[in-house]
N, C-alpha and C positions, 0 to 999 in steps of 0.2 A: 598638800592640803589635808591628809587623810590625820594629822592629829586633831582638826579642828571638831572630828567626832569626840575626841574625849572633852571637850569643851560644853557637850549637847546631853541632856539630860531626857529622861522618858519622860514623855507626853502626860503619861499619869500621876510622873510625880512634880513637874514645874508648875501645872493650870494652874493649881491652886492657891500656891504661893506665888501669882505672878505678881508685880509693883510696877507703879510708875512713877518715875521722879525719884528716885536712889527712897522708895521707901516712904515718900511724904503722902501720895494718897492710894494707901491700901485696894486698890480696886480692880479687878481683873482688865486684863486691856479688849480681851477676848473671852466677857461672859456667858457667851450664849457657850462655848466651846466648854466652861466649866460646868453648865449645868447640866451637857450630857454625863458630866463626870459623877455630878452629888448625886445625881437620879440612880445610882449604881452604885453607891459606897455612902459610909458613913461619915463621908467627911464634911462638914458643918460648913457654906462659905457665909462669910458674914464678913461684907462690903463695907468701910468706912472709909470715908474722906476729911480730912481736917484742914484741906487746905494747900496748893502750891507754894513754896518759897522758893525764889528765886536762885540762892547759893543755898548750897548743902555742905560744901567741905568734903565731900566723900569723894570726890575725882583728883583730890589735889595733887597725891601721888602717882597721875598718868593710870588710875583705874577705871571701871566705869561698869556699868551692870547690864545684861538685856535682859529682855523680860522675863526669862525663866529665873533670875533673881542672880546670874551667877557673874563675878563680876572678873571682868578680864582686862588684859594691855590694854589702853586705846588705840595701839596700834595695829591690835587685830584685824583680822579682815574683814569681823564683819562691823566693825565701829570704821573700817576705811572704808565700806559701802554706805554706811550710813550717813558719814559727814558727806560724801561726794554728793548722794541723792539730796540732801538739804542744800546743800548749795546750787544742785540744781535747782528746785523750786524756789530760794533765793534769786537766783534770775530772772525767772521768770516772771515772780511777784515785780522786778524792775522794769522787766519788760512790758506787765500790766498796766503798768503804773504810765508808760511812755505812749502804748495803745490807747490807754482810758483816755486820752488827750487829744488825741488824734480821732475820736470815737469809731475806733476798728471793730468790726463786726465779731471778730475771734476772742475778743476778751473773756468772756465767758468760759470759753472753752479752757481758755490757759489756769482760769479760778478750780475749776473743774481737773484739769488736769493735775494741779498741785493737791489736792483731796485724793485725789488717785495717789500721788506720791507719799500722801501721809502714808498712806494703806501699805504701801511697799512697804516702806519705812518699817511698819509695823511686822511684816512677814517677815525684814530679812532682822530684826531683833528679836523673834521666836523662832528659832531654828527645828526644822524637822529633823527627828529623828531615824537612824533606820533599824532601833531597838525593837524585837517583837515584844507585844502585849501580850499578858496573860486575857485578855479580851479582846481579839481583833477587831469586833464589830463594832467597838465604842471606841478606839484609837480611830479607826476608821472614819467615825465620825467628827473625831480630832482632825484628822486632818485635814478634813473637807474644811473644815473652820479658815485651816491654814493655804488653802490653795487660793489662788488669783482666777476672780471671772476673766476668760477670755474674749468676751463681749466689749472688754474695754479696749482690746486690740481691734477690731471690726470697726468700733466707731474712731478711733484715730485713721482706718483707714478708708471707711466712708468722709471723713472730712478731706482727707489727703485728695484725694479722688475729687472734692467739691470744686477746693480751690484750684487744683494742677489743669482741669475743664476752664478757668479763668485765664489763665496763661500763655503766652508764646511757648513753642516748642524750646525743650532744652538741650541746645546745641553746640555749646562749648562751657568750658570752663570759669563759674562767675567768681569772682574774689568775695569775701567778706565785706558788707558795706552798704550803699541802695540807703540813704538815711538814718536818722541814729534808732527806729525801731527794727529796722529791716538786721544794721550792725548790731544789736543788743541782741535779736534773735538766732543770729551767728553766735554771737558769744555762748547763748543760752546751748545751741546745738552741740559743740565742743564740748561744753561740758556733761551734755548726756551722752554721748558718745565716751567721757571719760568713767561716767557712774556704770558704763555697760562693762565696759574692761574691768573694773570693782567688783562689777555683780558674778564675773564668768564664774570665779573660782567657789563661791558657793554655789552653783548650778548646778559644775563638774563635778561636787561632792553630794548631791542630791539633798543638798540643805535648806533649798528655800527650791519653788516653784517658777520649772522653766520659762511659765509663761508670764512669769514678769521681765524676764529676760526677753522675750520677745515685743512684750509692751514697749520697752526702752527704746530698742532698736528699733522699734515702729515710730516713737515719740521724736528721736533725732531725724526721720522723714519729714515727720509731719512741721518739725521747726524749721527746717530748711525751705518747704512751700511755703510757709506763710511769712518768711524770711520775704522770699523771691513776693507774696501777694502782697505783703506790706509795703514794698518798695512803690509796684507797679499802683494801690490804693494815691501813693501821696507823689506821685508824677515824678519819681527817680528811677535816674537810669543805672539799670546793672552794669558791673563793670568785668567784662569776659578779657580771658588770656589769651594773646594771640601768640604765637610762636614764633621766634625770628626768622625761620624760615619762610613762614608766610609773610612776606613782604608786601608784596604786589595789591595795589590797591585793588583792583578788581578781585582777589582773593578772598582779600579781608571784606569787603563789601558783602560777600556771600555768605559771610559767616555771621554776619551781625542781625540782630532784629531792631524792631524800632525803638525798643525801648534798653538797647543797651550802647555803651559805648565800650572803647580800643583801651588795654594798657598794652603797651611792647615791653618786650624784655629787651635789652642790650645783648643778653649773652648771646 
C-alpha cells in the first residue's frame, strides 16, 4: 500500500481546488477546513455551484476523482472503500424501509447511521497526508477537519448495550434469518464487515482516521443486536446450530432459549 502515498497530495495544496461531482459544482466539500487556509494565504476561494448532472462522461474509461481533484483507477483502493461503504448504507436504506413498516424503534438510528456513513465516505475520498507543512499549525488545523468524532462510536455502543439488556443470553450459534428485517440486517452486517476489510489498508497507511475503522467494526455489533431485537420485536424464532455431536435431547434442550429453535447438521 505504501504507493498509495504518491497518489496523496499536501493538505495545502488540494483544499482549495477540492470539486464534487467530476467538477460540476465547484464547492469545497470541507469549507470550513479551507477557510483556515484563505485566512493565511492569498488565495481567493470563490464557491460556485451551477448545478448536479447526472452523467458526466468523465468516468467512462474506469477513472474517477477524489476530492483532492486527482483522478485515479476505480479500482483503487480507495474507490474499493468507497463503493463497499455505499452499499453498505444501501442496505441499510432497505432495511429502513422494511423497519418503517414494522414501526421498529431503531429506524431512526439507521437514518442517522447512514449520515454518519456519508461522512466516512467523505474522509476516505480526502486522504491524509503524511507531508510536513511549511505551517504546522494550520495543517494541524486541516487535519482536525479531517479526523472522525469518536463519540459516534460511544453512542453505537450505548445503543448496543440498550437493546443486548432486551435479550436472552447469547449462547450458541444463530444462522442468518429470525424474519425478513432481522435477515436483511444479516445482510446489511456482512457487508460492513466487508467495508472494514476495504478500510484496513488505508488505516495501515495512516490515510484516513483509525477511528473510523473502529466505528465500522462497532456498527457490524451493533447490526447483529438489532438483527437478534428485530426478530425477538416481531415474535420470531432464532435459529442456533447444534452440533451432531450433541444429539441427546436433553442436551440440546439446555442449549436452547425460548425464543429460538434447532437446525442439525448431518455431518
Amino acid at each position: 500500500m505504501a504507493h498509495l502515498h504518491r497518489y496523496t497530495m499536501s493538505l495545502r495544496t488540494f483544499l482549495p481546488q477540492m470539486r464534487l461531482g467530476g467538477g460540476l459544482c465547484e464547492q469545497t466539500v470541507t469549507r470550513t477546513a479551507a477557510s483556515e487556509i484563505n485566512r493565511n494565504s492569498d488565495i481567493i476561494w470563490k464557491p460556485f455551484c451551477r448545478g448536479m448532472k447526472i452523467y458526466t462522461r468523465t468516468g467512462d474509461k474506469g477513472v474517477t476523482a477524489l476530492f483532492t481533484g486527482e483522478r485515479l483507477p476505480k479500482n483503487t483502493q480507495f474507490f474499493n472503500a468507497l463503493g463497499t461503504t455505499d452499499e453498505l448504507s444501501s442496505h441499510l436504506g432497505l432495511v429502513k424501509a422494511h423497519a418503517e413498516e414494522k414501526r421498529h424503534e431503531y429506524v431512526d438510528q439507521l437514518e442517522r447511521i447512514q449520515c454518519i456513513l456519508q461522512d466516512i465516505s467523505s474522509l476516505l475520498a480526502t486522504p491524509r497526508t503524511q507531508e510536513l507543512s511549511d505551517d504546522p499549525e494550520r495543517e494541524a488545523r486541516v487535519l482536525k477537519r479531517l479526523s472522525f468524532n469518536p463519540r459516534h462510536i460511544t453512542e453505537l455502543e450505548e445503543w448496543i448495550d440498550r437493546y443486548d439488556s432486551r435479550l436472552p443470553p447469547l449462547t450458541n450459534f444463530i444462522l442468518p434469518g429470525g424474519g425478513q428485517v432481522s435477515a436483511a440486517l444479516h445482510v446489511a452486517r456482512t457487508v460492513c464487515r466487508r467495508t472494514e476489510r476495504e478500510i484496513v489498508p488505508l488505516i495501515t497507511e495512516d490515510l484516513v482516521d483509525d477511528q473510523v475503522l473502529s466505528y465500522i467494526n462497532r456498527l457490524s455489533d451493533y447490526l447483529f443486536t438489532i438483527a437478534r431485537y428485530a426478530a425477538l420485536l416481531e415474535g420470531k424464532k432464532e435459529t442456533i446450530y447444534i452440533q451432531p455431536k450433541i444429539r441427546s435431547t436433553g442436551k440440546i434442550k439446555d442449549k436452547v432459549q425460548e425464543n429460538q429453535e434447532i437446525i442439525q447438521s448431518d455431518g
